[in-house]
LUMZALO-328664 format. One record per atom (N, C-alpha, C, O): y, x, z. Coordinates in steps of 0.1 Angstrom, whole numbers, plus 2048, in hexadecimal, padded with zeros to 3 digits. Each point is the difference from the previous one (the first is absolute). Layout:
! LUMZALO-328664
YXZ...
END
This chain:
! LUMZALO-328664
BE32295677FA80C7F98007FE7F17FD7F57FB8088167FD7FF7FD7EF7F18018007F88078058097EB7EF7F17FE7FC7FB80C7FC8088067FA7EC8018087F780B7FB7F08007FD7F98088077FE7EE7EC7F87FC8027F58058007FB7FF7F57FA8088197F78087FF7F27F78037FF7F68087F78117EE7F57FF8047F780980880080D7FE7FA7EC8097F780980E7F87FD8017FD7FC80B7F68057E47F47FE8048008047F07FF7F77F88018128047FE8097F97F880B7FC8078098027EC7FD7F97F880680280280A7F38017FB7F47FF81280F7FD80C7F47F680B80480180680B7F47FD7ED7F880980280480D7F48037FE7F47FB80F8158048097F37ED8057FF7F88018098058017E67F38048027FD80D8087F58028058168077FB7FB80A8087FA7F980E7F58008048167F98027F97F880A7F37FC8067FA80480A8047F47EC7F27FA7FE7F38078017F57FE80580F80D7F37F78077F77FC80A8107F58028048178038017FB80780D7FA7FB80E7FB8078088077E97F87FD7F580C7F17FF7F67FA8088087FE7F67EF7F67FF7FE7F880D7FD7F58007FB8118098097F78107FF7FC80080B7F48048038197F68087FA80180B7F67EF8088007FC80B7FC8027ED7F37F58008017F38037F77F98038198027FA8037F17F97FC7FA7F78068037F57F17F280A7F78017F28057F17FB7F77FA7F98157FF8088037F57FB80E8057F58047F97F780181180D8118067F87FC7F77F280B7FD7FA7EA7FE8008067FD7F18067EE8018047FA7F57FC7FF8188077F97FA8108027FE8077F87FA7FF81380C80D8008038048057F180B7FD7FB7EC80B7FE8008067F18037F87F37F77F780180D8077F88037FD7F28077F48037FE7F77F780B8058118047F580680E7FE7FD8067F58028018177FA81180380180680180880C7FC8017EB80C8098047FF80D80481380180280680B7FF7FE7E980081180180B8078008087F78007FC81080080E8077FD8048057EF80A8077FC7EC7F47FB8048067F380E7F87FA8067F88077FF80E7EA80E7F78017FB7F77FA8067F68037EF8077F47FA7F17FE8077F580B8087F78007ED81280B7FE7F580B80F7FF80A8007F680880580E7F780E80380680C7F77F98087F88057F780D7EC8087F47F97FB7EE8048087F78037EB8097FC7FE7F17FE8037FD80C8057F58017F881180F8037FD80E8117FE7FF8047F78088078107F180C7FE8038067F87F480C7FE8007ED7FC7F68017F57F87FF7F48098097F78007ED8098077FB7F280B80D8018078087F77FE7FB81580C80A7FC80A8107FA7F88087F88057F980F7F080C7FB7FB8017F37FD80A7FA8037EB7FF7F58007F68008017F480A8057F57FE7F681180F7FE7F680E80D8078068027FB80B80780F7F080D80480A7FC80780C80780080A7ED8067F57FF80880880480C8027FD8087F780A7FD81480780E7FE7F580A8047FE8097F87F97F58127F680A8067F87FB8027FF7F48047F78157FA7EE7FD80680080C80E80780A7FF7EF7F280D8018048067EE8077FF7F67F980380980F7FA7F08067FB7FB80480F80680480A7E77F87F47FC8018097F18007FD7FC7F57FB7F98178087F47FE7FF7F67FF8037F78067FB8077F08107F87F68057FB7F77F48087FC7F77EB8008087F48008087FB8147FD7F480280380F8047FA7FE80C7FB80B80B8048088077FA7F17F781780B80A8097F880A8047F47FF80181380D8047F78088047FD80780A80480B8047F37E88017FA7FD80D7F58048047F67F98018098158007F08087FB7FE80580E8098028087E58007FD7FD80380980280F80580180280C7FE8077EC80580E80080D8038018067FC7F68008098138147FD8017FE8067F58007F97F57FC8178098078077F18017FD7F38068067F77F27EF8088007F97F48077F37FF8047F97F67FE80581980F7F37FE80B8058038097F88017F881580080F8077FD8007FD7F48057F77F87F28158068078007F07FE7F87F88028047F57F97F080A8057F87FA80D7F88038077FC7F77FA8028128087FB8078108047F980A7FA7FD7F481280380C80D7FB8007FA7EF80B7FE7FA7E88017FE8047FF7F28067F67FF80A8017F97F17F080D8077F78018127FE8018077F97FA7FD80F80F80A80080280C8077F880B7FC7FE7ED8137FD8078077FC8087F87EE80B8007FA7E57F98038007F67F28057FA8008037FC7F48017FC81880C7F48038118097FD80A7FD7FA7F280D8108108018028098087F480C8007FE7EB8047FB8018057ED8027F57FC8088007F77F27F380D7FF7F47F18137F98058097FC7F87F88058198107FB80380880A7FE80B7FC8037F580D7FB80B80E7FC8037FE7F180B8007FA7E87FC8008047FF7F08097F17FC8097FC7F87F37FF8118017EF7FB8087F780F7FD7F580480A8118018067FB80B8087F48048047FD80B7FC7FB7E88067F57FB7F47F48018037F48017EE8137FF7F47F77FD7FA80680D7FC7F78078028117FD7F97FE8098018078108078098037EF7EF80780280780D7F38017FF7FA8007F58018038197F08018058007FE8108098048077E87F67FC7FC8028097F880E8057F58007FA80B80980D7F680E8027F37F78067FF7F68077F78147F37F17FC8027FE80E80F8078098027F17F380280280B80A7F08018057FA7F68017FE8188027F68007FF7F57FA8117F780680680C7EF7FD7F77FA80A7F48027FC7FD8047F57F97F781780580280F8048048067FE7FC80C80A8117F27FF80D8058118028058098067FA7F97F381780C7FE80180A80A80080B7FC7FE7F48158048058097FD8048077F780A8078027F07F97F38028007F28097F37F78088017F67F47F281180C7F67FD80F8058018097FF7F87F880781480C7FE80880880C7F580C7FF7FD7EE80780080480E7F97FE7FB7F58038097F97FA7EF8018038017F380A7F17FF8047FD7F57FE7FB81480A7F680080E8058008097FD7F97F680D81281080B7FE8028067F180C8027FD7EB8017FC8008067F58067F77F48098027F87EC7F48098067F87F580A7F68068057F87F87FE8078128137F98038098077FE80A7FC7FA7F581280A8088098098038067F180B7FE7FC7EE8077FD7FE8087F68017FA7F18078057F77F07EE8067FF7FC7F38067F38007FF7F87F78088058178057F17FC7FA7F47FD8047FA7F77EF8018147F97F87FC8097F680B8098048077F47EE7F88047F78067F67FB80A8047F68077F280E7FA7F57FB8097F38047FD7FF80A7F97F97F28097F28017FF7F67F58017FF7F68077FC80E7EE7F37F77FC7F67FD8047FB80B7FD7F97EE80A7F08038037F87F17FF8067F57FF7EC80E8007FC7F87FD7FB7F580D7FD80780A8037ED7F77FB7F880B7F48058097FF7FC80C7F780C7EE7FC80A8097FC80D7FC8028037F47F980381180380F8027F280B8047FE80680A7FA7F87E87EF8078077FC7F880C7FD80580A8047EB7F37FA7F780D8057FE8058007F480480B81480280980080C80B7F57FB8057FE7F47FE7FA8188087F37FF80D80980280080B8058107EF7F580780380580980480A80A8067FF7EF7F280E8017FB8077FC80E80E80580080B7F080A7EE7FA80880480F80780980C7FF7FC7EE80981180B80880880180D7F580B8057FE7EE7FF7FD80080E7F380C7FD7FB8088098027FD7EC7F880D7FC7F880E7FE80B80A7FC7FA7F580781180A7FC80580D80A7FB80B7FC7FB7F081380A80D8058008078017F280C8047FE7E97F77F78067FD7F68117F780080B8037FD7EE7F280A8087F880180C7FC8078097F77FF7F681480A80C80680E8098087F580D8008017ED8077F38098097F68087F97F880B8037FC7ED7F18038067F57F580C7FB80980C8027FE7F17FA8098067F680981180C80280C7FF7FD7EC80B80780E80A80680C8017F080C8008007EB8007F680A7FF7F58067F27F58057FE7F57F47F98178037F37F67FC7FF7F48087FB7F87E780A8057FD7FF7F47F97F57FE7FD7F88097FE8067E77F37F87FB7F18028037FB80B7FF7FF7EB8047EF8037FF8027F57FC8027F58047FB8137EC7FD7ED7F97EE8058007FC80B8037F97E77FB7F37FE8037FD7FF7F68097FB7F97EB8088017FB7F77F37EE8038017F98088078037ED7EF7F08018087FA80B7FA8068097F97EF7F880B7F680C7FE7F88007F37FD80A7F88007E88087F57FF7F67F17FB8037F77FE7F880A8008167F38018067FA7F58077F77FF8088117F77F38007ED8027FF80280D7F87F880580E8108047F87FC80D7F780480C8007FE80D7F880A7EB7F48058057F67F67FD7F480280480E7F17F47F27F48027F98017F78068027F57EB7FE80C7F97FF7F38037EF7F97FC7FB7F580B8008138007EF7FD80F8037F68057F77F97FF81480880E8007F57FD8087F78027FF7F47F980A8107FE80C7F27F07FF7F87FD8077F67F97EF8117F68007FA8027F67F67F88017F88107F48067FF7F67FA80D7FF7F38017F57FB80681580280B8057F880F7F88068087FA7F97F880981480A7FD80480D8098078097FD8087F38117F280680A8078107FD8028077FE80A7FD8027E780F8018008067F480180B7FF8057ED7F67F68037F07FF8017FE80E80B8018057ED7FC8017FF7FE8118038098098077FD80A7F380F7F380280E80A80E80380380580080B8008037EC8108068028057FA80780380780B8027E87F58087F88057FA8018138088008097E98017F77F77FD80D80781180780780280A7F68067EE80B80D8028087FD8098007FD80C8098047EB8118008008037F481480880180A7ED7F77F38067F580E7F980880B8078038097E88017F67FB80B80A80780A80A80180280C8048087E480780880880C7FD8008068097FB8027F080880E7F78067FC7FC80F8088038097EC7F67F87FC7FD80C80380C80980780280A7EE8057EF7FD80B80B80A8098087FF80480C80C7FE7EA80D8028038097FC80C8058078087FB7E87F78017F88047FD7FE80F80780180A7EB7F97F57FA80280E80480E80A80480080B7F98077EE80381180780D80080180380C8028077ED7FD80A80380480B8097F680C8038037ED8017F380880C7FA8107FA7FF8098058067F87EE7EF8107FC7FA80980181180C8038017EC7F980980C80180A80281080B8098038087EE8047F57FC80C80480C80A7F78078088067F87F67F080C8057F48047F87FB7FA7FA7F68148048108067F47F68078047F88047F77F880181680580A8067F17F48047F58038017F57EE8018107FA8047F38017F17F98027F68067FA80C7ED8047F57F97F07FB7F97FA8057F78047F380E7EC8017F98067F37F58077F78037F380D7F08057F87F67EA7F97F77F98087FA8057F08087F67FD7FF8007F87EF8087F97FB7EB80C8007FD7F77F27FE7F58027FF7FB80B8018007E97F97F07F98057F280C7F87F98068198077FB8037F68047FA8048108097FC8077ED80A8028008038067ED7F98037FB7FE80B8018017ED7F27F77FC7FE7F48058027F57FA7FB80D8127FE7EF8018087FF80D7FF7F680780A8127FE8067FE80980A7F68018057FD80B8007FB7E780B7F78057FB7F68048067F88077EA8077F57FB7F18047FA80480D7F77F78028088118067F580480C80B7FC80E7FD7FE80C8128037EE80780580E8017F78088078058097F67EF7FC8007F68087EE8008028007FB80B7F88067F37F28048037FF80A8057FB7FF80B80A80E7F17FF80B8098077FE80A7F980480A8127F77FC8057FD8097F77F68077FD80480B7FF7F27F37F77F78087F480A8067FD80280C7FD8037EA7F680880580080B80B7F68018068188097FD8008068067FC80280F7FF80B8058007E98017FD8018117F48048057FF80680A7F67F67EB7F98018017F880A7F77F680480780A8017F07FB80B7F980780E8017F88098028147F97FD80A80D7FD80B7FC81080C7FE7FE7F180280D80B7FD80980780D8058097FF8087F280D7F380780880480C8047F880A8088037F27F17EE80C8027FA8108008048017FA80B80980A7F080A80680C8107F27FC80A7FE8077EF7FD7EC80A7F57FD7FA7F87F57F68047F98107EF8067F97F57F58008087F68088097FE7EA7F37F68008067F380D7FE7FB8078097FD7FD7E880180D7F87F680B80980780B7FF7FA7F680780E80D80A80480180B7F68078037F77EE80180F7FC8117F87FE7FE7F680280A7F97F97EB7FF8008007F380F8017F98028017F48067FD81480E8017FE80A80B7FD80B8007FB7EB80B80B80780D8027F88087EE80480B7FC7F77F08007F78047F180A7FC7F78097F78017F48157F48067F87F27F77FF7FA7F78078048067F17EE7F88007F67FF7FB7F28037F57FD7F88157FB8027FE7F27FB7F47FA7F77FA8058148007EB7FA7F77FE7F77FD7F48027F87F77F381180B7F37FF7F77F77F38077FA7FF80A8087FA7ED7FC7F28047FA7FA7F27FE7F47FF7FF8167F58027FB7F38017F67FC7F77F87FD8198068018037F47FF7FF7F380780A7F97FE7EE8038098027F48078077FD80A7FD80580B8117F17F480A7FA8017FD8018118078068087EB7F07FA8017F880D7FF80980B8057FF80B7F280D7EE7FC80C80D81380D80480580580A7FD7F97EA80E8078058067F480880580380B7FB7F07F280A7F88087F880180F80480480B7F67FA7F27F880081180080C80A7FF7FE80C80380F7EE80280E80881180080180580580A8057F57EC80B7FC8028077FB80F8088068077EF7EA7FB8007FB8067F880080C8037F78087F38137FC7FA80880E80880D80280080580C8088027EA80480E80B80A8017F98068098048027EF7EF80E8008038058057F07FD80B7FB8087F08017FE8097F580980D7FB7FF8087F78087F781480680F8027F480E80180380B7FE7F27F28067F58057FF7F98047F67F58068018107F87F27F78007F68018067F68037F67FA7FC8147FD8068097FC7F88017F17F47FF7FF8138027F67F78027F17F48057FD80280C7FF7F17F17FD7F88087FA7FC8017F78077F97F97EF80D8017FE7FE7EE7F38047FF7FA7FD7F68008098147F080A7FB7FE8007F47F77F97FA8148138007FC7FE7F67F68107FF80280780A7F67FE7EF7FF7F57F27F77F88007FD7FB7F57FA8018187F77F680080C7EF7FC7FB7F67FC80F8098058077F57FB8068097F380580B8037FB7F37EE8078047F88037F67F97FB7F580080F8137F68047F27F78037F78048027FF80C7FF7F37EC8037F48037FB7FE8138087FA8097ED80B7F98027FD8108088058098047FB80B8008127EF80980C8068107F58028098008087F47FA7EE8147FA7FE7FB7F28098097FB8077ED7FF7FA7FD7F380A80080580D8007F78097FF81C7FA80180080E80F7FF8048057FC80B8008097EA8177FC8057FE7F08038037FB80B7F87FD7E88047F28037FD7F58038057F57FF7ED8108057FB7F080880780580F7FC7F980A80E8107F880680280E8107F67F98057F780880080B7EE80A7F77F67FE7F58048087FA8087EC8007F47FD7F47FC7F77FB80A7F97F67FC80680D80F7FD7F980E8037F48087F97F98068138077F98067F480380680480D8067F78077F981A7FE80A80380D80F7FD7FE8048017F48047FD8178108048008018107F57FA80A80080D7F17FA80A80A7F980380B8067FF80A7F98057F781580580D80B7F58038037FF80C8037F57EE7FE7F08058027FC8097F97FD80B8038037EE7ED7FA8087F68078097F97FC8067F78117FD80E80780B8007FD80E8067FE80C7FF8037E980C7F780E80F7F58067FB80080C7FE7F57EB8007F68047FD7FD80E7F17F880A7FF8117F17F98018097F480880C8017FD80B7FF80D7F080380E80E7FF80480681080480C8007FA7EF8098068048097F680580F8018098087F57EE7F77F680080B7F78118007FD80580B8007FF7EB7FB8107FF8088098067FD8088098117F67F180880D7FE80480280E80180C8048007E480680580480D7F280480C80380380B7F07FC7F17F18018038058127FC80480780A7FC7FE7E97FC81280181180680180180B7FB80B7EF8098088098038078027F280A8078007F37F47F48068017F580E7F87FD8027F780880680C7EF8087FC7FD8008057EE7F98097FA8157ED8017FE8017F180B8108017FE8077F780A7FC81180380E7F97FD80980780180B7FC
END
């Protein structure tokens, strides 16, 4: 495959966005604010300064933790709709920089389905985004299935990313460990849940692409496997299988040993560029290309990983 180097862990909020997810009674929208995370050409120049510099051709935009996952469907339509509409304007203008994930208005599995045709069918999205859970609901929930029968029927993405919500524990979010501890405790949760329930072998063409190295899953997969007989036995195959069937980004900020170790648990054909930016900018932004460089993987590894491993994950190619 010609090298094509994308990132898929990319976040843009437009303030219209924002500004309508907190009318309708989201009351955290300001950290995603003043961040450069916006559509102005300020903020647009210095995001495609970063990618040129690290040789990136595309970001793959997606907005999680700030999806719009509202308990009234008509207000997770239409957000759901601005989201998308704002995406597929920012890749029409800029088609060279960017793709997207569609946010889609859960829990609400008929309204998903209809607006997943819309933004594939219609604006050209490559997959869809959600957060590790979903108004409480595990992903794992039967509500999400026929989601996934849609995915699956079109060989799409469900990439994951966390919520924000450490968890549910007051032992993570009481003690300021939300994003530090929480995300990663995320990201392995709902993998499990997935997991156990059978989903990766239930649909094997959807493509579940999971954050942060995959959290603590590279070090769990011989423990979850020991454990299984006895706690999870109806699970339908070993975790270390199904963890097989996952791809995942490599937001690991920077540290060498945790990309070598999800490398060396699920393969590193598995593993695909990330940047979160703009929570990684600047000088961290260019250490998320090259502590994957400067790892110490095979060469055809860290090739895969950078140029080639995305493009053949969302169907892309360089022409």
């Amino acid at each position: 495959m010609t090298p094509l180097r994308i990132d898929v862990h990319a976040h843009l909020w437009t303030a219209q966005y924002l500004d309508r997810l907190e009318r309708l009674g989201k009351s955290d929208t300001a950290t995603q604010r003043g961040i450069g995370a916006g559509e102005g050409p300020a903020e647009l120049d210095h995001r495609f300064a970063l990618m040129d510099r690290t040789d990136i051709a595309l970001q793959v935009l997606s907005v999680p933790p700030q999806s719009p996952h509202l308990a009234r469907e008509s207000d997770a339509v239409l957000l759901a709709r601005v989201a998308n509409d704002a995406y597929a304007e920012l890749v029409a203008h800029w088609p060279d920089r960017f793709r997207a994930f569609a946010a889609l208005p859960l829990p609400h599995p008929e309204a998903s389905l209809r607006e997943l045709a819309r933004a594939c069918d219609e604006l050209g999205m490559v997959g869809v985004g959600v957060t590790t859970t979903v108004l409480g609901r595990s992903l794992a929930d039967p509500v999400f299935h026929p989601l996934y029968e849609e995915l699956d029927r079109r060989g799409a993405v469900l990439y994951i990313h966390p919520s924000g919500e450490g968890a549910a524990s007051p032992l993570i979010n009481g003690h300021g460990l939300t994003w530090m501890v929480g995300a990663p405790v995320e990201d392995t949760v709902a993998a499990m849940h997935l997991i156990l329930a059978g989903i990766p072998l239930r649909y094997p063409r959807m493509r579940i692409l999971v954050s942060h190295l995959g959290g603590a899953l590279p070090m769990l997969l011989r423990r979850l496997d020991d454990h299984l007989a006895f706690e999870s036995p109806q699970t339908p195959e070993r975790p270390s299988l199904a963890a097989l069937r996952l791809w995942y980004d490599t937001v690991g900020h920077c540290h060498p040993p945790a990309l070598i170790a999800a490398a060396a648990s699920f393969g590193a054909d598995r593993l695909v560029l990330g940047t979160d930016f703009p929570y990684e900018d600047g000088e961290v932004f260019e250490r998320a290309v090259s502590y994957v460089e400067d790892s110490g993987l095979p060469a055809d590894e860290i090739t895969g990983i950078l140029d080639t491993n995305a493009a053949a994950l969302l169907g892309l190619s360089e022409s």
